[in-house]
C-alpha positions as a Markdown table, in Angstrom:
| # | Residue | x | y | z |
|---|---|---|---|---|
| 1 | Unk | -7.1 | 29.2 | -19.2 |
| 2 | Unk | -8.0 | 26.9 | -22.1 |
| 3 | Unk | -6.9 | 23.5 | -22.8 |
| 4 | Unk | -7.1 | 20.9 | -25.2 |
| 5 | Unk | -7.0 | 17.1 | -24.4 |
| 6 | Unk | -6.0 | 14.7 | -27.5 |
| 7 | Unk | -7.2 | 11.4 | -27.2 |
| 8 | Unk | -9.4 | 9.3 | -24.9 |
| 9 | Unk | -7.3 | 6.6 | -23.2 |
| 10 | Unk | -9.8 | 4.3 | -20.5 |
| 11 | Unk | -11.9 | 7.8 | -20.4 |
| 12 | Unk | -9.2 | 9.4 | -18.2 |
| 13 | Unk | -8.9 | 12.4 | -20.7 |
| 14 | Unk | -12.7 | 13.1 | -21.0 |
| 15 | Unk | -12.6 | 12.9 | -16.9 |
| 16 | Unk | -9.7 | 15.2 | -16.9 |
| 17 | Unk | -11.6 | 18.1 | -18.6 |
| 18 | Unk | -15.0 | 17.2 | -16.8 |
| 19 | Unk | -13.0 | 18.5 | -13.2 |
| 20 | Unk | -11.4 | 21.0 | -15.2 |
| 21 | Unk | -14.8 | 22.7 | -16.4 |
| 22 | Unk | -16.2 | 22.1 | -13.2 |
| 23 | Unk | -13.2 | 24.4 | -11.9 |
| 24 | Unk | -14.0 | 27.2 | -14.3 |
| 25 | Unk | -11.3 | 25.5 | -16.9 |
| 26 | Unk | -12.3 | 26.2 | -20.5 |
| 27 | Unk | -11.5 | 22.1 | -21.9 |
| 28 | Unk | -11.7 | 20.5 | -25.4 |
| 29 | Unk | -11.3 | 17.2 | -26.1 |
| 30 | Unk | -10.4 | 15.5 | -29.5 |
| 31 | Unk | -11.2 | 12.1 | -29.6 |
| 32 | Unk | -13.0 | 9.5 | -32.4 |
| 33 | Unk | -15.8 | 7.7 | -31.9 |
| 34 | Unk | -15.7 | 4.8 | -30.1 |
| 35 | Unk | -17.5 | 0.9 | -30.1 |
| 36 | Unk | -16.9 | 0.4 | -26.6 |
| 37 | Unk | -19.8 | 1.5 | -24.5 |
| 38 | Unk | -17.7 | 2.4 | -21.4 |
| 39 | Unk | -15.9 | 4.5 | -23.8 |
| 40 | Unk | -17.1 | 8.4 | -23.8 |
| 41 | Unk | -17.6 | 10.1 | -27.3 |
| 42 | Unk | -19.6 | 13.0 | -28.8 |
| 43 | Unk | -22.8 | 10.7 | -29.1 |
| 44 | Unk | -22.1 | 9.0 | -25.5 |
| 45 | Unk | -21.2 | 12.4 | -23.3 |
| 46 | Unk | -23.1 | 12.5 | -20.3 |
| 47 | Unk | -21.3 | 15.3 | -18.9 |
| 48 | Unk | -21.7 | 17.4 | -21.9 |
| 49 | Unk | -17.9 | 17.6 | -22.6 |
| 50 | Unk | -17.0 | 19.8 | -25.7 |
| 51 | Unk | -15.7 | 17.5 | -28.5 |
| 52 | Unk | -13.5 | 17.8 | -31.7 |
| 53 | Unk | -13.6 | 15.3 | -34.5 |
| 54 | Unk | -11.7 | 15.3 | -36.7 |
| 55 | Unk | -13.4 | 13.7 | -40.3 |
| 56 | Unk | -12.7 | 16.4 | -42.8 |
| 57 | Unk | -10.6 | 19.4 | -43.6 |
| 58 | Unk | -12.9 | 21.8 | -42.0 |
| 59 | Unk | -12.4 | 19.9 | -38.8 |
| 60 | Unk | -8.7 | 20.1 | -39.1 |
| 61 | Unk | -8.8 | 24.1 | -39.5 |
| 62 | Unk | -11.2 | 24.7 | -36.8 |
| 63 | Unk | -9.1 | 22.5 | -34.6 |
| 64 | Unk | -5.7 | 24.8 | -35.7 |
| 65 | Unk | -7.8 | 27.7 | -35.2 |
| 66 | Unk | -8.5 | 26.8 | -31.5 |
| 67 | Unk | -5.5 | 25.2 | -30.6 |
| 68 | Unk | -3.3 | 28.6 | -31.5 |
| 69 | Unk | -6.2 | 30.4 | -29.2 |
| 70 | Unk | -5.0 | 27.8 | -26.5 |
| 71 | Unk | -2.5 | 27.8 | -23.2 |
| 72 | Unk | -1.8 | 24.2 | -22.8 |
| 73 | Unk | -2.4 | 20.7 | -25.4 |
| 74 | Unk | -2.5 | 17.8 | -23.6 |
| 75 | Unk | -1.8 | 14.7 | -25.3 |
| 76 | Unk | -2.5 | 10.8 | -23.8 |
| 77 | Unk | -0.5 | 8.6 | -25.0 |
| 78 | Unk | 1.0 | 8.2 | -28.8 |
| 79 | Unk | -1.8 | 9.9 | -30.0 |
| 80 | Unk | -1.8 | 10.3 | -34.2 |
| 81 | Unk | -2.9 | 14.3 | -33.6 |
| 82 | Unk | 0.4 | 15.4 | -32.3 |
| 83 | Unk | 2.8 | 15.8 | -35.2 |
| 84 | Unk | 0.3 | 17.8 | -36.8 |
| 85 | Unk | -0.2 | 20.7 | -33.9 |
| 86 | Unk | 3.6 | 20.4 | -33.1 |
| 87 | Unk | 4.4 | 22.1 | -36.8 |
| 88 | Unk | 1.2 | 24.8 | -36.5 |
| 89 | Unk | 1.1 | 25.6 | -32.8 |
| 90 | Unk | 4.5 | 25.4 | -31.1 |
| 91 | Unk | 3.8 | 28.0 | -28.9 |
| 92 | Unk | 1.8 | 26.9 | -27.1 |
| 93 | Unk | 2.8 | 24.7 | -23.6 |
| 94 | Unk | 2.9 | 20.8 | -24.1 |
| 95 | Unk | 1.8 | 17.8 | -21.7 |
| 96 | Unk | 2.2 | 13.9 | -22.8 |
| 97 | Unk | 0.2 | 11.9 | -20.1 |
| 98 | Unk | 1.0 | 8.1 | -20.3 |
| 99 | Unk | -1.8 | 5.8 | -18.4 |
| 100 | Unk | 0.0 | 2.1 | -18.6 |
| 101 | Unk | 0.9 | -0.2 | -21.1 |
| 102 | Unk | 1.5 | 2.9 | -23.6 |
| 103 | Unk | 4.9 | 3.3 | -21.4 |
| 104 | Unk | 5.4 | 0.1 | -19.9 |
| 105 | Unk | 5.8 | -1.8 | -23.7 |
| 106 | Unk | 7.0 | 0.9 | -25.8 |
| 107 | Unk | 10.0 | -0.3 | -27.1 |
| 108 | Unk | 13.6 | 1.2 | -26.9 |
| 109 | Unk | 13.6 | 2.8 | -30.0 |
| 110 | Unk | 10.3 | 4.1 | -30.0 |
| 111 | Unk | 10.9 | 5.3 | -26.5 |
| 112 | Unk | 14.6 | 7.0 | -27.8 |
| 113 | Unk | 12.8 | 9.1 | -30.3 |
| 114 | Unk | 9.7 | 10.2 | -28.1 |
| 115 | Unk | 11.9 | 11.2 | -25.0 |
| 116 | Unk | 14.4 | 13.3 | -27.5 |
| 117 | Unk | 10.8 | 15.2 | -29.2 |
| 118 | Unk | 9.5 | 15.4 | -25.9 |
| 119 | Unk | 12.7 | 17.1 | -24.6 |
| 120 | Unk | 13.0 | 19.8 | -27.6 |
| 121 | Unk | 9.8 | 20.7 | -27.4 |
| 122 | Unk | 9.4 | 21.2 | -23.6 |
| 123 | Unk | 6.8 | 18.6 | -22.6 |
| 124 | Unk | 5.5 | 18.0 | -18.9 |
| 125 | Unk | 5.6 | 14.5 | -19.1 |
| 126 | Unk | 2.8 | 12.6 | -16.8 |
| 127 | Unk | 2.0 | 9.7 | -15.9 |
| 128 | Unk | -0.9 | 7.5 | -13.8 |
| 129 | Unk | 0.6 | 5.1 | -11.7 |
| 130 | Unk | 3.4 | 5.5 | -9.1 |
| 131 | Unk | 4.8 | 2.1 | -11.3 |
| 132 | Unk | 5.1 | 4.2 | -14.3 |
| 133 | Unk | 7.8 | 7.1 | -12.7 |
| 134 | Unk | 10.6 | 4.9 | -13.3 |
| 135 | Unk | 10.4 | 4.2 | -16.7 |
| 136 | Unk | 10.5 | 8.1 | -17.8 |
| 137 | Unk | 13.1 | 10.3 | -16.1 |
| 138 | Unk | 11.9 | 13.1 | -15.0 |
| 139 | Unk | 7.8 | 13.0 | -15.2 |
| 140 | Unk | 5.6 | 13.5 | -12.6 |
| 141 | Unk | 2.3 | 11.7 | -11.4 |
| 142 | Unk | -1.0 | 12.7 | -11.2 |
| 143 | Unk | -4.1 | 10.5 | -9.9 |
| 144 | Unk | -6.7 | 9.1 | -12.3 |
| 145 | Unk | -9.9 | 10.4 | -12.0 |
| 146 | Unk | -12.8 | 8.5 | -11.1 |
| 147 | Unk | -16.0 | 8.8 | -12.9 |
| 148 | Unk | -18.6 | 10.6 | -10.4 |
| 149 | Unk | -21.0 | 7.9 | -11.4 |
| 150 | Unk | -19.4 | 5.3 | -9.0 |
| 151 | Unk | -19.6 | 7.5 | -6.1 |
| 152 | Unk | -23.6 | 7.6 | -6.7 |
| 153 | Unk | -23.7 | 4.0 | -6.4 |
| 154 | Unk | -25.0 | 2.8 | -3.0 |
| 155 | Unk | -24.6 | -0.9 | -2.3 |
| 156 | Unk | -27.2 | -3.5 | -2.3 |
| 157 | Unk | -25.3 | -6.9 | -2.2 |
| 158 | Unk | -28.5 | -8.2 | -4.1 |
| 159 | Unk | -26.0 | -10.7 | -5.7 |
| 160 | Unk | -24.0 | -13.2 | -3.9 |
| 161 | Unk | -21.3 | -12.6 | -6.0 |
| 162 | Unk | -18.2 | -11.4 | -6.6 |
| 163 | Unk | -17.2 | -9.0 | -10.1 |
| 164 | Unk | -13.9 | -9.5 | -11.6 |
| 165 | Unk | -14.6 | -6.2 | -13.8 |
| 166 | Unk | -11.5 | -6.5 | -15.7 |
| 167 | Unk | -10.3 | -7.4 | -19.4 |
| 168 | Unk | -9.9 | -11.4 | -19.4 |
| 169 | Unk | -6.1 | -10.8 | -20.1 |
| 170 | Unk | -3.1 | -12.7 | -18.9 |
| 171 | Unk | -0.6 | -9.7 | -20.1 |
| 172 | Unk | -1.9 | -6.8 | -18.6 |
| 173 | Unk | -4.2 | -8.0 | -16.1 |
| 174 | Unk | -2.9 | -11.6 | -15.1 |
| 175 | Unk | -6.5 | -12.7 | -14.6 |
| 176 | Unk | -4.8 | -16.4 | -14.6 |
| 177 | Unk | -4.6 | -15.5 | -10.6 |
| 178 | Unk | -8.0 | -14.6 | -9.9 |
| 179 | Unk | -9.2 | -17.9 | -11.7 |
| 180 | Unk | -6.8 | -20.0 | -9.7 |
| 181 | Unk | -8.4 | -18.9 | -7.0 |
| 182 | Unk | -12.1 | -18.7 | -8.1 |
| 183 | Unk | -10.8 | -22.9 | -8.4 |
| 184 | Unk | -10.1 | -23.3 | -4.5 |
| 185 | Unk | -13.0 | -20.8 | -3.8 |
| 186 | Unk | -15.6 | -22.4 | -5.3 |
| 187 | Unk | -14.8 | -25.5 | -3.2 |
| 188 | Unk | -14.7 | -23.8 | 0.0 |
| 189 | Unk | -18.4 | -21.8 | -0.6 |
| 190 | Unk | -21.4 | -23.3 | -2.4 |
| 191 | Unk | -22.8 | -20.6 | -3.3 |
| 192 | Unk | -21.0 | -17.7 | -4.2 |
| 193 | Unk | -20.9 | -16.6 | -7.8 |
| 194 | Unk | -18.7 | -15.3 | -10.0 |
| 195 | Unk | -19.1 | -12.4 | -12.5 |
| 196 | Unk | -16.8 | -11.7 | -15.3 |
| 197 | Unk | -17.4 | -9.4 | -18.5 |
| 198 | Unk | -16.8 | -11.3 | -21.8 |
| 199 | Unk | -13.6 | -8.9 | -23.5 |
| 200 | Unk | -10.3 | -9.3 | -23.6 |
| 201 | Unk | -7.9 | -11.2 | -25.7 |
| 202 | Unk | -8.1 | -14.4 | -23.7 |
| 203 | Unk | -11.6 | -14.4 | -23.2 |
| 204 | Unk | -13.1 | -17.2 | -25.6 |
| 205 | Unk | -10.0 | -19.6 | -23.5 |
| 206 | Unk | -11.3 | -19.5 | -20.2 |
| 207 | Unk | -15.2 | -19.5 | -21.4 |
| 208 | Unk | -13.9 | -22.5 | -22.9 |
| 209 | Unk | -12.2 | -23.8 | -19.9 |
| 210 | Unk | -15.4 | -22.8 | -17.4 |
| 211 | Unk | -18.0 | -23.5 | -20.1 |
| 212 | Unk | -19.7 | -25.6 | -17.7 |
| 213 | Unk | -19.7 | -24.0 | -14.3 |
| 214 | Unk | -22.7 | -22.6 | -13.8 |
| 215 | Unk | -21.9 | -20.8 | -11.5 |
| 216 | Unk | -19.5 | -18.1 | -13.5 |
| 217 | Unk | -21.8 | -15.1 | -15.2 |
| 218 | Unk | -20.5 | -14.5 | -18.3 |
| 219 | Unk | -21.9 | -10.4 | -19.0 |
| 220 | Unk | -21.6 | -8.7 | -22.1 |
| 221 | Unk | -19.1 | -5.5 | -22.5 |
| 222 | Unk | -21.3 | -3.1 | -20.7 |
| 223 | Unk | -21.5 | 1.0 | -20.4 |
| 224 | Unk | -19.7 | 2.7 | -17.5 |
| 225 | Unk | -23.3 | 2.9 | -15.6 |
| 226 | Unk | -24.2 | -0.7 | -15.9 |
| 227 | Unk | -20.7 | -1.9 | -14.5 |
| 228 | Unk | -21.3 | 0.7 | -11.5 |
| 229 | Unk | -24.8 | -1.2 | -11.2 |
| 230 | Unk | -23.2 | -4.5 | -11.0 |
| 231 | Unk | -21.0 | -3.3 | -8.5 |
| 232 | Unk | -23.9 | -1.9 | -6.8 |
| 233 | Unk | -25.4 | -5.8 | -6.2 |
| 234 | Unk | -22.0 | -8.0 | -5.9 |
| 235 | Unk | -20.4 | -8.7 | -2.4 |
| 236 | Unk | -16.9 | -8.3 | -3.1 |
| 237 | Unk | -15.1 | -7.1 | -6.1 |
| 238 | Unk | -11.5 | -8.5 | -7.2 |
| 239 | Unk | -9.0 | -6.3 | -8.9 |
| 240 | Unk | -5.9 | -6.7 | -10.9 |
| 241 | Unk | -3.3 | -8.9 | -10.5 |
| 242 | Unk | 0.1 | -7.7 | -13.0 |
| 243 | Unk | 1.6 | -4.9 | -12.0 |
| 244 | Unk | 0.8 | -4.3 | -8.2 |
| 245 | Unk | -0.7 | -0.6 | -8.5 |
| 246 | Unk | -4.0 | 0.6 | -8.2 |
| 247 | Unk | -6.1 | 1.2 | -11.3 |
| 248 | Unk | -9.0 | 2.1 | -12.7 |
| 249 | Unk | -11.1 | -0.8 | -11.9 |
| 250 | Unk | -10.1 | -0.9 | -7.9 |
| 251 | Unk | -10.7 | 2.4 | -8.3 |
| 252 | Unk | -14.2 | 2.3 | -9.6 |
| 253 | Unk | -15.1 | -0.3 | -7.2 |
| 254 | Unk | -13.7 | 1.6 | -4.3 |
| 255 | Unk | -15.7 | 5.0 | -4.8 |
| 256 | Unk | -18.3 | 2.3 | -5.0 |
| 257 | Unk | -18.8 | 1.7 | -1.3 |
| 258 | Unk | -16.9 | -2.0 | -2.1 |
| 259 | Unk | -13.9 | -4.1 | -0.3 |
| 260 | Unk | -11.7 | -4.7 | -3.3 |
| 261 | Unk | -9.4 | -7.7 | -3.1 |
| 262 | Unk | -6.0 | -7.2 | -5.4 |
| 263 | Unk | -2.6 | -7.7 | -5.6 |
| 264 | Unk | -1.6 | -4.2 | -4.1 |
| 265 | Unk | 2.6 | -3.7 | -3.9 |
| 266 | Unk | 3.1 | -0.8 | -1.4 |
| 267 | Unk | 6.7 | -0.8 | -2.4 |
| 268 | Unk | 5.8 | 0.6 | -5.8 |
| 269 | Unk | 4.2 | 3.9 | -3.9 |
| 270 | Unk | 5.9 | 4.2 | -1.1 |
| 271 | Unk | 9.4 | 5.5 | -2.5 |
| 272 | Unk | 7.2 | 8.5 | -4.0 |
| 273 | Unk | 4.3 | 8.8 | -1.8 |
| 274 | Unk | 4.1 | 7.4 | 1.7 |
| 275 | Unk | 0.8 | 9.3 | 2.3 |
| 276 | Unk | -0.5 | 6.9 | -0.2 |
| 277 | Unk | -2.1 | 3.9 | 1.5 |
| 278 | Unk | -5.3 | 2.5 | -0.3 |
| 279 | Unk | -7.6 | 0.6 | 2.0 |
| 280 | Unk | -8.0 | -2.9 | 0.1 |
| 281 | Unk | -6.9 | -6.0 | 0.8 |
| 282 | Unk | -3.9 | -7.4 | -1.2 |
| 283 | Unk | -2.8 | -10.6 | -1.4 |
| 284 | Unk | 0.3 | -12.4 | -3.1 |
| 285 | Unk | -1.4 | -16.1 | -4.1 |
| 286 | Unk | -4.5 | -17.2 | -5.8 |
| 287 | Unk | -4.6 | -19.2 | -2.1 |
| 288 | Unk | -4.5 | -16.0 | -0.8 |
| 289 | Unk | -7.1 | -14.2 | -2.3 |
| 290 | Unk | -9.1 | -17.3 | -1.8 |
| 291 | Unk | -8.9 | -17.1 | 1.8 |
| 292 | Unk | -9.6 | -13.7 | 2.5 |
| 293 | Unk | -12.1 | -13.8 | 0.0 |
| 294 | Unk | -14.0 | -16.4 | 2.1 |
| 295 | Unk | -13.2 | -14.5 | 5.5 |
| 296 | Unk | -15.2 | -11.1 | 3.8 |
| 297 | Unk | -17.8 | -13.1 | 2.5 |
| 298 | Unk | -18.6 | -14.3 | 6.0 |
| 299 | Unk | -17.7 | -11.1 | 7.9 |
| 300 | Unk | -20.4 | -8.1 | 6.4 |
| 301 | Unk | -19.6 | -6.1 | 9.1 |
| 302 | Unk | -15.9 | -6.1 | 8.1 |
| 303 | Unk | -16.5 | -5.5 | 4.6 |
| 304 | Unk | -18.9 | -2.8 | 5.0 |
| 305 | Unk | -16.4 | -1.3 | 7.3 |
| 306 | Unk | -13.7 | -1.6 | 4.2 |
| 307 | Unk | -16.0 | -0.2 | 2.1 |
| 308 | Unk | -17.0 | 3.0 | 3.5 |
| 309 | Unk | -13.2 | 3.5 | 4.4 |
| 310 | Unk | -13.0 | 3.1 | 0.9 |
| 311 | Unk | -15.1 | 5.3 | -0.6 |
| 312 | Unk | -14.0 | 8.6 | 1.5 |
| 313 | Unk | -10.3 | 7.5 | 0.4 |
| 314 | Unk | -11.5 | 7.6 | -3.1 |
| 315 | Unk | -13.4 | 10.8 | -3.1 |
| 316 | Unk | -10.6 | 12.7 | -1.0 |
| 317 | Unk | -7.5 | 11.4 | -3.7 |
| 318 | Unk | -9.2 | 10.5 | -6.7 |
| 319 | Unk | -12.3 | 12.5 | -7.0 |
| 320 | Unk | -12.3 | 14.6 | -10.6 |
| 321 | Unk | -12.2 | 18.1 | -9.0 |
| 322 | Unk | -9.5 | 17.2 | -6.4 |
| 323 | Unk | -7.6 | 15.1 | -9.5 |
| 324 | Unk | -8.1 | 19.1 | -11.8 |
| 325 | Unk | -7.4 | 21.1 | -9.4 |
| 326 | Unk | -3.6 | 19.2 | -9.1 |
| 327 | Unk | -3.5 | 19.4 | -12.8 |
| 328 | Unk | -4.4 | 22.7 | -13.4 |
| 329 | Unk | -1.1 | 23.8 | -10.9 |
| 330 | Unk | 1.0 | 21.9 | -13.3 |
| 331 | Unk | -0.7 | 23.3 | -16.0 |
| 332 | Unk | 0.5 | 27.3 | -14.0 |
| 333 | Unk | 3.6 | 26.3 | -13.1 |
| 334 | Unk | 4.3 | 25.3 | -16.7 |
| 335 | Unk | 2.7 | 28.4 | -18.2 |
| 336 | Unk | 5.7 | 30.2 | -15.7 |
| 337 | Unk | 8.4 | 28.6 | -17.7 |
């Protein structure tokens, strides 16, 4: 079987053909170059993915070339390559995988015209997050995959800290609540710390708003390995706190050995998957999270405990082969049609 992935969306895609080769999968994977250091590309590919990219005419014909040699395109998200496989290789089978926000805000029109190409072409539509089932009819969902770099990590608690690993945004991430409580926590402990990555499009507000307490880490926008070293030395690690699903980060941090804290909704997963039961702590207030923050803080035996349970949970569901082995039967059942 050979496959082609189009686009890179929070590294999911270059994951997604890392299990795949490891499964005896042939995988491709067209995606630009990217700024962010957590971001894979040809020139950051530790797992030695196969890239295309696509800067000149020659790129574009190789690309054809392949893709009418190919079983299954797999495209994340709104991705610009599609239109132009869609005319030159409509044989072959189609997947659109949405990952979040790409669903959540595309507008009604938008959404109109996607769903009626989808349709007429025969698209497996996938998506990320139990959330995201209800807002296509008919798609199915697929764990992310985590990068095998987390599961390397072995604690330390070198820090006395806790890592708020996500973007500083109120719109998709709601990291409003976690400062709330970072507010009442600081209070309560001394000494803890705070670390939070300077990105996001509210970022430069709350430096603003915390420029003097000393005791937040601002960090720069680091590289995959670097944020699983962090991990590695903090306590505790706080999640997201918008949409009530697990993501990437809680995932990260729970291959990680780590008690995650995050505003988990059970009700989102349980109408589709009651096997699915994350061991985290969730909480609905920035009181909340401040108090059970405080409680793990104190209790290392407790949050070791949550840890570990977390880890084997992560590698068992969200592990890259176990994630490409579950595509790959989509990818067979489709082939069938």
């Amino acid at each position: 079987m050979k496959v082609i992935h189009f686009g890179n969306t929070a590294n999911v895609p270059y994951l997604l053909c890392h299990g795949l080769r490891e499964l005896g999968i042939t995988a491709f994977l067209v995606a630009g170059h990217s700024k962010m250091p957590f971001i894979y590309d040809r020139y950051n590919n530790p797992y030695s993915i196969d890239f295309f990219t696509l800067e000149s005419s020659l790129d574009y014909l190789r690309l054809l070339s392949v893709a009418l040699q190919s079983d299954i395109l797999h495209f994340h998200s709104n991705t610009s390559f599609k239109q132009f496989i869609l005319r030159m290789a409509s044989r072959v089978r189609l997947v659109r995988h949405f990952h979040g926000s790409d669903l959540r805000t595309l507008s009604a029109r938008k959404k109109a015209i996607l769903c009626a190409t989808s349709h007429a072409v025969g698209e497996r539509v996938l998506v990320s997050t139990f959330d995201l089932l209800k807002y296509w009819d008919g798609a199915r969902y697929i764990p992310n995959p985590v990068d095998p770099i987390f599961f390397e990590v072995t604690s330390t608690e070198k820090d006395y800290s806790i890592f708020l690993p996500t973007r500083l945004e109120n719109k998709t991430k709601n990291v409003e609540f976690a400062f709330k409580a970072w507010d009442i926590l600081r209070t309560m402990d001394p000494e803890v710390v705070l670390k939070v990555i300077y990105w996001g499009e509210d970022a430069y507000n709350y430096l603003s708003r915390y420029v003097h307490d000393k005791r937040i880490m601002w960090l720069r926008v680091m590289s995959h390995k670097k944020i699983a070293l962090e991990m590695k030395r903090s306590v505790l690690i706080w999640g997201q706190f918008k949409f009530g699903v697990v993501g990437l980060v809680e995932l990260e941090a729970m291959a990680s050995g780590k008690a995650v804290l995050t505003k988990f909704n059970p009700s989102e997963t349980i109408q589709y998957n009651t096997q699915y039961n994350p061991p985290l702590v969730t909480v609905k207030t920035p009181e909340e999270l401040a108090k059970k923050t405080l409680d793990l803080l104190s209790d290392k035996v407790a949050r070791t405990k949550l840890g570990e349970e977390a880890r084997k949970w992560a590698e068992r569901i969200h592990s890259t082969k176990n994630v490409a082995q579950k595509l790959i039967e989509i990818y067979r059942e489709l082939i069938k049609q």
